[in-house]
C-alpha positions as CSV (number, residue, x, y, z in Angstrom):
1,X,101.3,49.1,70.5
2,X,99.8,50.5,67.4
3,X,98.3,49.2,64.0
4,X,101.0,48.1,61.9
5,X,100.5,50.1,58.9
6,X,100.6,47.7,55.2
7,X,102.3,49.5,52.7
8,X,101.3,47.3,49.0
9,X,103.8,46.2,47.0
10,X,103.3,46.4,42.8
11,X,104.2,43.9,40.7
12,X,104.7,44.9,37.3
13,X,103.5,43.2,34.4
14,X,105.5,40.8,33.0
15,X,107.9,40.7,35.7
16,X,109.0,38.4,38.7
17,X,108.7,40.7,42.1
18,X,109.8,39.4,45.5
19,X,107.3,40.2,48.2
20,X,108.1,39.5,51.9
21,X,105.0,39.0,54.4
22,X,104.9,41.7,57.2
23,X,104.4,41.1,61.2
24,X,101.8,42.7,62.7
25,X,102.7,45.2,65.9
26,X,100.8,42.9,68.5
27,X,97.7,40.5,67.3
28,X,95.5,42.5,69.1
29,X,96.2,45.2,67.2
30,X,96.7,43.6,63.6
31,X,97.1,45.6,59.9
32,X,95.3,49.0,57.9
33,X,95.5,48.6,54.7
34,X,95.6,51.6,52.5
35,X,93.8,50.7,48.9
36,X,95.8,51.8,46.2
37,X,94.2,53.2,43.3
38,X,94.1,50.4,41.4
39,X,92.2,48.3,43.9
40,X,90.7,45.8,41.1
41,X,94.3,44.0,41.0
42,X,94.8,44.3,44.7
43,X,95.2,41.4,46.9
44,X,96.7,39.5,50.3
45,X,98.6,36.7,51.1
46,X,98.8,35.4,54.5
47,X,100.6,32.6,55.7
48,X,101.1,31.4,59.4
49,X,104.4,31.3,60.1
50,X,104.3,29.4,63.3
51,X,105.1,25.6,63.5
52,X,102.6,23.9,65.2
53,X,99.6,26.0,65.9
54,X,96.8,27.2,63.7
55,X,95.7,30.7,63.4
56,X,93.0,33.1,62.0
57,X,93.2,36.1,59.7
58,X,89.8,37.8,59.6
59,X,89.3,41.1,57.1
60,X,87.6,43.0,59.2
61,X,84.1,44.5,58.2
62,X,84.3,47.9,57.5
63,X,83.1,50.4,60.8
64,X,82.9,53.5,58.1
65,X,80.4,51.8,56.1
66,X,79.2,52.4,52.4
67,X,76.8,51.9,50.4
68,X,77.6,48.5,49.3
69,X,79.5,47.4,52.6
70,X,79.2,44.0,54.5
71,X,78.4,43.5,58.1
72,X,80.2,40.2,58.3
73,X,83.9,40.0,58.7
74,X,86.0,37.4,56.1
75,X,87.7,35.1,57.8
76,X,90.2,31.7,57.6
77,X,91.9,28.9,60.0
78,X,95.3,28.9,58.8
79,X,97.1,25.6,59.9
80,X,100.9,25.9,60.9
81,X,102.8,26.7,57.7
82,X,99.6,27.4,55.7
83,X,99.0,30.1,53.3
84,X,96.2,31.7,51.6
85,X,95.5,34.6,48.6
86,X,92.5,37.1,50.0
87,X,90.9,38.5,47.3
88,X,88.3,41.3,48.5
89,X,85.8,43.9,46.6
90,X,86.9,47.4,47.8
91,X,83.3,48.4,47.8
92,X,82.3,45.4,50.5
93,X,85.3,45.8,52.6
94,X,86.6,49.2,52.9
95,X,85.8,52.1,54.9
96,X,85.1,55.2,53.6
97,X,88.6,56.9,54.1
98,X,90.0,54.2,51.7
99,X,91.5,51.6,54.8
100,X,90.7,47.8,55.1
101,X,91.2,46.4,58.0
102,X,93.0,42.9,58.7
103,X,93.0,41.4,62.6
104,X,95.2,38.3,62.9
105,X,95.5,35.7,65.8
106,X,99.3,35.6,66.1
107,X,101.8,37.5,65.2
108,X,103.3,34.5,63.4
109,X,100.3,34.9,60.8
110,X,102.0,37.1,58.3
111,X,100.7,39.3,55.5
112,X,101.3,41.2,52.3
113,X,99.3,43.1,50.1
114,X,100.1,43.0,45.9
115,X,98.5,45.0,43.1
């Protein structure tokens, strides 16, 4: 399978936008996220969709490091029907070509990024 590509959705000032959490391909394989330009308002929800078991979602530390990136991925135990808001600095958890990185431990755990 491939990485599941996360297209973010914007949410307007002001305004009530639906947002609908995505699957990734295979767990292995998880989510790239391309930062929009307006990063400072960007963030994830995850929520593990599955009805008895607990999974992770881990943003991945970036492997095209910059000058102010971590070394240490970011990561949460979601319980079965849990959700969570992921808010990250672009500088500490992107790679150089503008891509965070999201790995996930099911493909039950679903996520969606809003700016």
């Amino acid at each position: 399978m491939a990485v599941k590509k996360l297209t973010p959705v914007q949410a307007g000032f002001n305004k009530i936008t639906k947002i609908a959490g995505e699957s990734a391909s295979s767990a292995s394989d998880g989510f790239q996220l391309e930062i929009p330009e307006a990063d400072e308002l960007l963030f994830l929800i995850a929520e593990n969709t599955h009805d008895s078991t607990a999974y992770k979602v881990t943003v991945k530390a970036p492997t095209k490091q910059g000058y102010a990136s971590t070394d240490e991925d970011l990561e949460l135990q979601l319980a079965a029907g849990e959700k969570a808001v992921i808010r990250v600095e672009s500088a500490r958890y992107a790679n150089t070509d503008g891509t965070i990185d999201i790995a996930v431990g099911n493909t039950a755990v679903k996520v969606v990024a809003v700016y």
